[in-house]
C-alpha positions as CSV (number, residue, x, y, z in Angstrom):
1,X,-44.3,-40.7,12.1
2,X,-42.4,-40.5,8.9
3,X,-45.0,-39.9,6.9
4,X,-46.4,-37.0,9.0
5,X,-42.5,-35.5,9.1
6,X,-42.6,-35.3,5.5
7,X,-46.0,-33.7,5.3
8,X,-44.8,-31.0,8.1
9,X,-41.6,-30.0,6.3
10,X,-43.7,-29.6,2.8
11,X,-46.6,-27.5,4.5
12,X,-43.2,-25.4,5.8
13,X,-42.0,-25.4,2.7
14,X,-45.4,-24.3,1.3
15,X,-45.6,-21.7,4.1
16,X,-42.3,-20.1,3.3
17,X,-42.7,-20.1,-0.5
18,X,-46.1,-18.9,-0.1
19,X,-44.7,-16.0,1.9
20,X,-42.4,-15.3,-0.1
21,X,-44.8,-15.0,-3.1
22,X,-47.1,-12.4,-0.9
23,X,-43.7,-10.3,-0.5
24,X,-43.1,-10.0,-4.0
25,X,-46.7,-9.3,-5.1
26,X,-47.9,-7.3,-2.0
27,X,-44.1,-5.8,-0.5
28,X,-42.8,-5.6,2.7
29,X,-45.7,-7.1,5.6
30,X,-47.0,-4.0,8.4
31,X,-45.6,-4.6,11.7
32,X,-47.6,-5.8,14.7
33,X,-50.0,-3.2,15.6
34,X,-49.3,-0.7,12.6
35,X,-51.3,1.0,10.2
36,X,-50.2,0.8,6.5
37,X,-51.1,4.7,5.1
38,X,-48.8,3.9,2.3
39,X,-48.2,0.9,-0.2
40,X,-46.5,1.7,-3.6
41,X,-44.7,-0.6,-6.0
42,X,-41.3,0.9,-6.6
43,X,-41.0,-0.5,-10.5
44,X,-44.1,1.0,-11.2
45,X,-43.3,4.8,-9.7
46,X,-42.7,6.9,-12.5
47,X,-42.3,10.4,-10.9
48,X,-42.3,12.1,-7.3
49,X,-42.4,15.6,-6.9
50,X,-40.7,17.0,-3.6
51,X,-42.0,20.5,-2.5
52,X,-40.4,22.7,0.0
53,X,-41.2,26.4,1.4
54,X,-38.9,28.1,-1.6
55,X,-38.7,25.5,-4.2
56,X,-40.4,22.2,-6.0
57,X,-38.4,19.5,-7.0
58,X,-39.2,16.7,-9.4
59,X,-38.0,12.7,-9.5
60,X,-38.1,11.2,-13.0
61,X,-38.1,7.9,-13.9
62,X,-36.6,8.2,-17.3
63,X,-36.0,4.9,-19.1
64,X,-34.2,3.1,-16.7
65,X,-32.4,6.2,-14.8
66,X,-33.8,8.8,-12.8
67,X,-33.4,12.7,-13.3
68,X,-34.0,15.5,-11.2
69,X,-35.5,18.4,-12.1
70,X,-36.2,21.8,-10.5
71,X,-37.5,25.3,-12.3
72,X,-34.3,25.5,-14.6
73,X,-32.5,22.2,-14.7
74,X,-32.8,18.8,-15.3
75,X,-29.8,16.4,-14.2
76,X,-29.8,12.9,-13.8
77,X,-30.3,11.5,-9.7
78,X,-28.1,10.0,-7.4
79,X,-29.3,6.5,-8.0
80,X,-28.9,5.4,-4.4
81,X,-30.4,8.1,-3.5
82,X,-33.7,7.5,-5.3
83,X,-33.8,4.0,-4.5
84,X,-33.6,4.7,-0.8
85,X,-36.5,6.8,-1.3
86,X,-38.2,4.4,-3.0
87,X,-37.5,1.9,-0.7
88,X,-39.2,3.8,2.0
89,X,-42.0,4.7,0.2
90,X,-42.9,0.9,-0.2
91,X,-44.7,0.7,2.8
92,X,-45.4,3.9,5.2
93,X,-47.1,2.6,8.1
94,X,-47.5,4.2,11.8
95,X,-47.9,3.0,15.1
96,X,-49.4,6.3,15.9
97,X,-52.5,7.2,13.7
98,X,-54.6,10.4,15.4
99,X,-58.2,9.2,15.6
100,X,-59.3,12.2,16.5
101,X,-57.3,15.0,15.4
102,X,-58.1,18.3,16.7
103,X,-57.1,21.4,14.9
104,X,-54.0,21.1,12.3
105,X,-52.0,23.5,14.0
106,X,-51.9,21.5,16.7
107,X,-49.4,19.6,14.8
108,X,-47.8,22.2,12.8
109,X,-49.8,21.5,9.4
110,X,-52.1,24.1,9.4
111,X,-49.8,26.1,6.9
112,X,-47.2,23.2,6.1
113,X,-45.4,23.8,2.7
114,X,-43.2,20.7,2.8
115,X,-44.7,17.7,1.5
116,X,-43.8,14.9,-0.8
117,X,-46.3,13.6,-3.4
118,X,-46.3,9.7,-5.1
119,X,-49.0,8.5,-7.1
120,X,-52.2,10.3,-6.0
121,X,-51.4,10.3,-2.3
122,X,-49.2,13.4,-1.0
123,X,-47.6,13.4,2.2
124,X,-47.2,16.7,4.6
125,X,-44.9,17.3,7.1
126,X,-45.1,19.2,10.2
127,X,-44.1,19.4,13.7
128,X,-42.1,16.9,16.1
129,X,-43.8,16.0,19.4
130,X,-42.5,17.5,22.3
131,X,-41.7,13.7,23.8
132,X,-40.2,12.2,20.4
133,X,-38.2,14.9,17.6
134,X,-37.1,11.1,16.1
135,X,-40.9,11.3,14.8
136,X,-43.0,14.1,13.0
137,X,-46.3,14.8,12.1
138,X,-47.8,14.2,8.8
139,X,-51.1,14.8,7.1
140,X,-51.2,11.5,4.5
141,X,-53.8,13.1,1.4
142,X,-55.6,11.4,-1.0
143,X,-58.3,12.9,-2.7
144,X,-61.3,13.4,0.6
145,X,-59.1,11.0,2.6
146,X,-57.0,12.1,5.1
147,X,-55.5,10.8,7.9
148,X,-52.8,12.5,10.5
149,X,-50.3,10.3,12.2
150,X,-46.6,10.1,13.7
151,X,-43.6,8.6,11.4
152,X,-39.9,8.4,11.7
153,X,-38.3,11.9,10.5
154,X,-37.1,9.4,7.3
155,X,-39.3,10.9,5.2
156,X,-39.2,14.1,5.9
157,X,-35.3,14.6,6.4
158,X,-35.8,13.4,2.4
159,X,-38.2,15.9,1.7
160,X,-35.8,18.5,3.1
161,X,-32.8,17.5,0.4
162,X,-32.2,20.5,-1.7
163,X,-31.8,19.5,-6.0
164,X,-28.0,19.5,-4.6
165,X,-28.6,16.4,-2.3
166,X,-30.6,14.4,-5.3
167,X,-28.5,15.3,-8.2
168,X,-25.7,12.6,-9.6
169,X,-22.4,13.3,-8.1
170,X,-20.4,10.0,-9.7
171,X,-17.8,11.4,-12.2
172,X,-18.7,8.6,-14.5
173,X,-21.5,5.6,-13.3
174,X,-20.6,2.0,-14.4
175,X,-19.8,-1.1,-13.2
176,X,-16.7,-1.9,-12.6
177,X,-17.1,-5.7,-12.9
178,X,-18.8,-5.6,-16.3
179,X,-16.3,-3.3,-18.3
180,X,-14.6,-5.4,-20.9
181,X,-13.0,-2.3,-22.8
182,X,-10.6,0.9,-21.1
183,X,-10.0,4.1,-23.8
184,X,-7.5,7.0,-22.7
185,X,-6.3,9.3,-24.6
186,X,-3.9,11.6,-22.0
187,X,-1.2,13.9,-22.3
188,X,1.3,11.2,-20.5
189,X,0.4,8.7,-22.9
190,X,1.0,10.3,-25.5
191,X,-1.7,7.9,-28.0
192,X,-4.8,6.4,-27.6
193,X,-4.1,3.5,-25.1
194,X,-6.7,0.5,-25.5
195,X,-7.2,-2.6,-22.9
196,X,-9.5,-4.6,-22.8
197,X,-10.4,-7.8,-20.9
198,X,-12.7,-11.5,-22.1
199,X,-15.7,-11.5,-20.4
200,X,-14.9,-13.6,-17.0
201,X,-11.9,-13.5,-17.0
202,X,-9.4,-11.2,-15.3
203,X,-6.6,-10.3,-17.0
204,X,-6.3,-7.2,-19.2
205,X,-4.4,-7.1,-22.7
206,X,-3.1,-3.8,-24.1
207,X,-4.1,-3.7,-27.6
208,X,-3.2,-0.3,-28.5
209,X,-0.9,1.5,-29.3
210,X,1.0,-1.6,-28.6
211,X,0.2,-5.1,-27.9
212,X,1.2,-6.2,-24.5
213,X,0.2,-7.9,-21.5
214,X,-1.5,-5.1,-19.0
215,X,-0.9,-5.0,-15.2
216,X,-4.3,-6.3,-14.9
217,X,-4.3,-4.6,-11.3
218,X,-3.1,-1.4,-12.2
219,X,-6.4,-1.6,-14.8
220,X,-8.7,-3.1,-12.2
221,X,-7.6,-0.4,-9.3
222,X,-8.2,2.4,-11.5
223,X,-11.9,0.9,-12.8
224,X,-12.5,1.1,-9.3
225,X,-11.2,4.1,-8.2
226,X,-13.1,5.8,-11.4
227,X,-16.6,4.4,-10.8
228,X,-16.0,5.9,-6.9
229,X,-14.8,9.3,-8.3
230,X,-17.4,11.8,-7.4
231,X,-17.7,15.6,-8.6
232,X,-15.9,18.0,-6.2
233,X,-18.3,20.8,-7.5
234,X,-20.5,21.7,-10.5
235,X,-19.3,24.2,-12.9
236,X,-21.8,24.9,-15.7
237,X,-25.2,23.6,-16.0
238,X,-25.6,24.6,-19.6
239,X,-22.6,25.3,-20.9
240,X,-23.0,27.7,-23.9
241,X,-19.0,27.4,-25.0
242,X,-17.3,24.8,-24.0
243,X,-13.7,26.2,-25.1
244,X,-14.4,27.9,-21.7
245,X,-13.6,24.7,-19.9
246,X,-11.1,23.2,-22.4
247,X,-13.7,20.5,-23.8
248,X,-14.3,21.9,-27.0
249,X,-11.3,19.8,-27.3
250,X,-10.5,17.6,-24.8
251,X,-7.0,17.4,-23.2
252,X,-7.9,13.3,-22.3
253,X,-10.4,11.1,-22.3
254,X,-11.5,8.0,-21.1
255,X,-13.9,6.0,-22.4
256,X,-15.3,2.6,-20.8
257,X,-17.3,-0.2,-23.0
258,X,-20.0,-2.6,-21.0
259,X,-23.1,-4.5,-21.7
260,X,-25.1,-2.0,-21.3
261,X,-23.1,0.7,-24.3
262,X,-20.0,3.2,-24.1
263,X,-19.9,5.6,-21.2
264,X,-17.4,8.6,-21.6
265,X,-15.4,11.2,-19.7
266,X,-14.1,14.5,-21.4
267,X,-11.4,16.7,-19.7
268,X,-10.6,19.7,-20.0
269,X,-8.7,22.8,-18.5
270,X,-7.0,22.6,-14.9
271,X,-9.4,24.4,-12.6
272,X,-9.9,25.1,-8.8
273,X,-9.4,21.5,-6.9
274,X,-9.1,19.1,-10.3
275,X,-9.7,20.2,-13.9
276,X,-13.1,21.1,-15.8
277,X,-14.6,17.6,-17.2
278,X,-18.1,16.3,-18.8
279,X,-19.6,12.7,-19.1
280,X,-21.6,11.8,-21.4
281,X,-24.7,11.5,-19.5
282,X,-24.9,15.0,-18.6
283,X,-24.0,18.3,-20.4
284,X,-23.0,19.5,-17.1
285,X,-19.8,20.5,-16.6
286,X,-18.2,19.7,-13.2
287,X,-15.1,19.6,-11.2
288,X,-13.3,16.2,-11.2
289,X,-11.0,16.0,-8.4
290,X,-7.0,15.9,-9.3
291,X,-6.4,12.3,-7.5
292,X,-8.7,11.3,-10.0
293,X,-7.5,13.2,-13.0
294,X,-3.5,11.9,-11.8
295,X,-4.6,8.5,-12.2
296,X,-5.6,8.9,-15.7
297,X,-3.1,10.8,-17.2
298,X,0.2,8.4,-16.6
299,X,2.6,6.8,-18.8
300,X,2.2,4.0,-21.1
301,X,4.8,2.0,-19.2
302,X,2.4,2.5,-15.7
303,X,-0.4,0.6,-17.2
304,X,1.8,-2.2,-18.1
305,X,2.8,-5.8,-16.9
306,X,6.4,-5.2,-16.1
307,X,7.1,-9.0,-15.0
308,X,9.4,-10.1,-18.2
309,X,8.3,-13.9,-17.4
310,X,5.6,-15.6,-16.5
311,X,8.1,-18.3,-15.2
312,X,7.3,-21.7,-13.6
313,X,10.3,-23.2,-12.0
314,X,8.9,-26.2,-11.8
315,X,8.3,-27.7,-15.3
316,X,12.4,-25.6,-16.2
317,X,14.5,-29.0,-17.5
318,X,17.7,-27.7,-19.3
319,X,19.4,-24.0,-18.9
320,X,21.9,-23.3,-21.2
321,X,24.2,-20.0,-19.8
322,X,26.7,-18.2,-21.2
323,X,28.5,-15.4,-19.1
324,X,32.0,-13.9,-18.5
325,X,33.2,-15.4,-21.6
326,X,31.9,-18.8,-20.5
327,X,29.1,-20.5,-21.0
328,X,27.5,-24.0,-19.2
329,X,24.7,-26.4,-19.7
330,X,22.4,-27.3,-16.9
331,X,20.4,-30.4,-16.6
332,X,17.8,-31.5,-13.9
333,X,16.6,-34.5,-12.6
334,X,14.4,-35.0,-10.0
335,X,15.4,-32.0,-7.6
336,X,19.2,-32.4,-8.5
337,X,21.2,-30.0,-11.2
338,X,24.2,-31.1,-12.9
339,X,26.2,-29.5,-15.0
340,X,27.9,-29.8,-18.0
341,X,31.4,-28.9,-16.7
342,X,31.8,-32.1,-14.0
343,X,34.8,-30.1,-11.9
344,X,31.6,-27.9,-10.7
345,X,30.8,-28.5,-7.1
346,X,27.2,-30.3,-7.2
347,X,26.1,-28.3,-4.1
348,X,27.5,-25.3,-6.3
349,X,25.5,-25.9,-9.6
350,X,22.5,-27.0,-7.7
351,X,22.6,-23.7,-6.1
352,X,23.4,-21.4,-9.0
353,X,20.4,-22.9,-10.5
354,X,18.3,-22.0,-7.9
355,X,19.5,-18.6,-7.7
356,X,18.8,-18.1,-11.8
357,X,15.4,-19.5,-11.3
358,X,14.2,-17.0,-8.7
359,X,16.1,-14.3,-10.3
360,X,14.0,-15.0,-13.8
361,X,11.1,-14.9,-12.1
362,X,11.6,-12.0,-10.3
363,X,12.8,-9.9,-13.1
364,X,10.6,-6.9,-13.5
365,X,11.6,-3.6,-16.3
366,X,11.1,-0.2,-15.5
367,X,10.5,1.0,-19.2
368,X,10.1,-0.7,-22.9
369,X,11.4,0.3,-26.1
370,X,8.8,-1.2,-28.6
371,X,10.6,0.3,-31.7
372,X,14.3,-0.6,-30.6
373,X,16.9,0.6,-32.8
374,X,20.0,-1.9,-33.8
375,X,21.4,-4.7,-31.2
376,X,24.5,-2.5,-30.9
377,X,22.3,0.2,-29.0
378,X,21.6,-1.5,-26.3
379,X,24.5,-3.6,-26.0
380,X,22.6,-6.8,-27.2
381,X,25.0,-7.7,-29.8
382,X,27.3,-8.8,-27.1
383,X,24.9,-10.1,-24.3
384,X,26.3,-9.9,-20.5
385,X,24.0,-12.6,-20.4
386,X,22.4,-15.1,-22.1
387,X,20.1,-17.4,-20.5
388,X,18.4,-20.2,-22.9
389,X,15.7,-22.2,-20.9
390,X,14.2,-25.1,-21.9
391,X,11.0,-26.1,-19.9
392,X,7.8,-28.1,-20.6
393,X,5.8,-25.0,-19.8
394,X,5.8,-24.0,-23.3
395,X,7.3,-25.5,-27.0
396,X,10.7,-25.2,-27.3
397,X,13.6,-23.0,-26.0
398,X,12.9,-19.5,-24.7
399,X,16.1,-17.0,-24.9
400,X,17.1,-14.2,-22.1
401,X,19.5,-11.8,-22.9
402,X,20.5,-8.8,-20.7
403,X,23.2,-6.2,-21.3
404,X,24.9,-3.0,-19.3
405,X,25.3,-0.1,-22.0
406,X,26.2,3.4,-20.9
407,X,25.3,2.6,-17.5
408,X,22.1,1.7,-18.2
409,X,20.8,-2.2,-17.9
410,X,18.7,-3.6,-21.3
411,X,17.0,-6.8,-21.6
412,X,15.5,-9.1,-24.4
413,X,13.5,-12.1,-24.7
414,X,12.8,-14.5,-28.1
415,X,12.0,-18.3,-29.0
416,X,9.1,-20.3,-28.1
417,X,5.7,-18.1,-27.8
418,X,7.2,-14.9,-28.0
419,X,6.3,-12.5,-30.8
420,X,6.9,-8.8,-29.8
421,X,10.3,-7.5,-30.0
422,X,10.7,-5.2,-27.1
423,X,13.5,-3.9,-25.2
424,X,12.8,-4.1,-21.6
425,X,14.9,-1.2,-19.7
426,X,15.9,-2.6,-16.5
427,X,17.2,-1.3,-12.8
428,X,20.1,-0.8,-12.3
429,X,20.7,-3.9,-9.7
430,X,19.2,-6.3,-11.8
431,X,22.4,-8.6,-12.3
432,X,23.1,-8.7,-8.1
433,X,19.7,-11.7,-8.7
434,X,22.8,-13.3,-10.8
435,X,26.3,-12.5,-9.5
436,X,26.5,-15.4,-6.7
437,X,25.2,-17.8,-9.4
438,X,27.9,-16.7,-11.8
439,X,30.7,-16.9,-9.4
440,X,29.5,-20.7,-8.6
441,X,29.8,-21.4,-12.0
442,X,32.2,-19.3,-13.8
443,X,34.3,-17.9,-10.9
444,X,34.6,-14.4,-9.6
């Protein structure tokens, strides 16, 4: 009995993988009392030509992208698009097939003018039945065969697109998951702003015009939100001057580095609905819409990771704090602080503490200064406060300092790890984090 379990499940097994096998040689399998008119192997379709009462339109495979092409233009193709097409085309089959057809007109393809054509076979559509207008009639030709028969409208409702339908409407086509560089140059910036990312991995690192930790999901949103940007409307085909737009030299760019090469987005003058831009897939020129272009053109500070510390409380041993002309050294151990100055209440310091740790952490700027100017600027050369805190999550002692200067709030950090030497420009209630904490140990 064991023996003949064993042999069932590998003649299954055989069964599946065998199937599996005929799928990917021979395609999708007819259904149960269908006729297959049509088999094609979508990787080896290299053109399709769509042609309608007024106009022909062509599908080409180019390298590994499609283009569309009618009497004047050739674009590239909505690649979702094509690949439903595609799809559909891998097996026609029809539960339906006329064995006797009488005359064509019978089924509206005595003068039909709408057909699609794929390898040698070429497909005509004509009439609905009376009793179905979910199927049509077509006429399936190749060479002396024919054969007349009823199929889902599918076909034919793609038959019907106009080079409108087919054409490419993504602003700029990428994956967002596999971009390991971000290029802007914008107005708001100001410079050429450069992030880029290790390859799985997701944080982003600002690498020009300043090194910096990114907001790796301001980075990530916008990724997203560009490769789901598509063109409003299309401007210029062949655009013979290009200062007409305002890309003879762009007001912004953005350019996005995968696997696969450099993709790139001009911009250029504000037009109807968004402002005139240009990819470099296409030479058209096209509207991109202004949610998209507002995303794009924002400050240096936007794209940044405003969180001053990566901060865990945990592994925090000694802070040394100096405030109100005071200053105290904490100590923990285990989950109890103690402080330097034994008159302080224990349930006091173990509270302050507490209340400095989540305030650290929490501490977020609203601008940087990269090139600060003397201490004496920003009120630095006499701190408010000055936080030193020693903790196993890195070497050494890392230094806070935070000041109010002409009514504005400034903040520093130095010691263990840090290198840049940035002022971080604060809100204006970022000491209330502190003031309950400083009363506990320095009184009001």
């Amino acid at each position: 009995m064991k023996q003949f379990r064993s042999t069932a499940i590998l003649l299954i097994a055989a069964i599946i993988f065998g199937g599996y096998l005929y799928f990917r040689e021979r395609g999708p399998a007819a259904g149960v009392g269908k006729t297959v008119l049509l088999r094609t192997d979508p990787n080896s379709v290299k053109q399709i030509s769509i042609i309608q009462p007024n106009s022909q339109l062509s599908l080409m495979k180019v390298g590994n992208s499609w283009m569309v092409k009618n009497k004047t233009e050739s674009v590239p193709a909505d690649p979702d698009n094509v690949k439903a097409l595609l799809d559909n085309l891998q097996i026609v089959q029809s539960g339906s097939v006329v064995t006797k057809p009488g005359k064509l007109s019978e089924y509206g393809l005595n003068d039909a003018h709408n057909y699609i054509a794929v390898d040698a076979t070429a497909i005509y559509f004509g009439d609905s039945p009376s009793f179905d207008k979910n199927q049509v009639y077509v006429q399936m030709k190749n060479g002396d065969n024919t054969t007349i028969a009823l199929l889902p409208t599918t076909l034919r409702d793609d038959a019907l697109k106009t080079f409108a339908n087919w054409r490419d409407k993504a602003a700029l086509r990428f994956d967002e998951s596999k971009v390991s560089q971000l290029q802007i140059n914008a107005p708001n910036i100001n410079a050429t702003f450069v992030a880029e990312k290790k390859e799985d991995t997701t944080n982003w690192k600002i690498t020009k015009p300043v090194i910096a930790k990114a907001n790796s999901g301001t980075v990530q949103s916008f990724l997203t939100s560009l490769s789901r940007a598509q063109v409003s409307n299309f401007l210029d085909d062949n655009p013979k001057d290009l200062k007409k737009w305002g890309l003879a030299k762009p007001q912004a760019t953005v350019q996005i580095s995968t696997p696969k090469g450099i993709q790139k987005l001009n911009i250029g003058k504000t037009v109807t609905d968004g402002v005139a831009a240009q990819n470099s897939v296409s030479k058209a020129v096209f509207v991109l819409p202004s949610s998209t272009y507002s995303l794009i053109n924002r400050a240096l500070s936007e794209w940044r990771d405003k969180n001053l510390l990566v901060l865990n409380t945990g592994k925090v041993t000694q802070m040394q704090i100096a405030a109100r002309g005071k200053s105290v050294t904490l100590n923990v151990s285990g989950a109890q602080w103690t402080a330097s100055n034994p008159k302080l209440d224990k349930t006091l310091v173990n509270n302050a503490a507490s209340d400095f740790l989540v305030g650290m952490q929490n501490l977020q700027a609203e601008n940087f200064i990269d090139a600060p100017k003397a201490d004496a600027t920003y009120g630095l050369d006499h701190p408010t406060l000055k936080v030193q805190l020693t903790s196993s999550q890195w070497q050494g002692v890392k230094t806070l300092e935070m000041a109010v200067y002409n009514g504005k709030n400034y903040a520093r950090l130095s010691g263990a790890g840090v290198t840049s030497k940035t002022i971080y420009v604060m809100p204006t209630n970022v000491f209330d984090a502190f003031s309950n904490a400083l009363d506990h140990l320095f009184g009001k």
